[in-house]
C-alpha positions as CSV (number, residue, x, y, z in Angstrom):
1,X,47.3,33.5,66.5
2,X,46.5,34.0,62.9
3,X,49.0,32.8,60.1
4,X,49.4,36.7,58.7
5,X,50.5,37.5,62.4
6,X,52.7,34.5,62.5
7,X,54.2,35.5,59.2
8,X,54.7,39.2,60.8
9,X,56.3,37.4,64.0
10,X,58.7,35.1,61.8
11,X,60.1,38.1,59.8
12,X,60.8,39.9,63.3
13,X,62.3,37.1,64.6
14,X,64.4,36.6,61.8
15,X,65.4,40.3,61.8
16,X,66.4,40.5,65.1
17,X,68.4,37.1,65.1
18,X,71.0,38.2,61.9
19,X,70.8,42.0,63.3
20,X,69.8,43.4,60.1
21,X,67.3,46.3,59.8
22,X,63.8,46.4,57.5
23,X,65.9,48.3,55.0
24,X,68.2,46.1,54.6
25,X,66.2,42.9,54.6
26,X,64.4,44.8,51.7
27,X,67.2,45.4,49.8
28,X,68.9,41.6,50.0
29,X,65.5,39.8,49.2
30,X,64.1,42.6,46.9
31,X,61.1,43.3,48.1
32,X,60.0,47.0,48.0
33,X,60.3,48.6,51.1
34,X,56.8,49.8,51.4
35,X,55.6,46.1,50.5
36,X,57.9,45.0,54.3
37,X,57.0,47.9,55.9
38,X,53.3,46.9,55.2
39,X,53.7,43.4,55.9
40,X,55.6,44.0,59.5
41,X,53.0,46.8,60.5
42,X,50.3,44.5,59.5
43,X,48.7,46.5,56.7
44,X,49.1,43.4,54.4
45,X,45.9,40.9,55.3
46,X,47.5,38.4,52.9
47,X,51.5,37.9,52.4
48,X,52.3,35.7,49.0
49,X,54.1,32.8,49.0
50,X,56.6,34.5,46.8
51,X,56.9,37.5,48.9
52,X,57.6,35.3,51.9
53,X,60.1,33.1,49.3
54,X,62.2,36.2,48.1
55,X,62.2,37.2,51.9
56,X,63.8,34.0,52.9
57,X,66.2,33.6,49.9
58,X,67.3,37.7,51.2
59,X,68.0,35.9,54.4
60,X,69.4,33.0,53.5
61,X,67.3,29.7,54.7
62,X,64.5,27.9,53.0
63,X,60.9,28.1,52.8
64,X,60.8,24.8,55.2
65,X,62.9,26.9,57.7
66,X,60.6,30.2,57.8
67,X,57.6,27.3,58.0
68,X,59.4,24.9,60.7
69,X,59.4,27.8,63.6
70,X,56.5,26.8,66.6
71,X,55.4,30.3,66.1
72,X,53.2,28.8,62.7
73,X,52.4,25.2,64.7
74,X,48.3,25.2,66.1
75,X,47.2,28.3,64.0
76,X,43.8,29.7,63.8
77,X,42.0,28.5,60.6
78,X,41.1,31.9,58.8
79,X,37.7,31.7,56.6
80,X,36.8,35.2,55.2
């Protein structure tokens, strides 16, 4: 698995666990919706660090909490 598609896997997961929808996740970490709607359909190649920060602070756990899931542990090493 590649780190975009882990990203992508962590923000469903994350979704799904505090039953929340894409809407609403975009309104409580202000991030646009078409930015998450790109991000979960995979149109976004590269999510920011900031992105994925505002995300997290919208849901309410730390950056070390989105990184600590075993969805993001023996990732392919992407060179492009």
């Amino acid at each position: 698995m590649r780190t975009q598609e882990a990203v992508v896997c962590r923000i469903r997961e994350l979704i799904e666990e505090k039953e929340i929808t894409v809407s609403k996740l975009s309104i409580i970490s202000a991030v646009p919706p078409s930015t998450l709607k790109n991000i979960i359909n995979g149109n976004s190649k590269n999510t920011g660090i900031v992105t994925i920060a505002k995300l997290c602070d919208g849901l309410g756990i730390s950056l070390q909490e989105f990184i600590a899931d075993p969805v993001f542990s023996g990732l392919d090493q992407e060179i492009e």
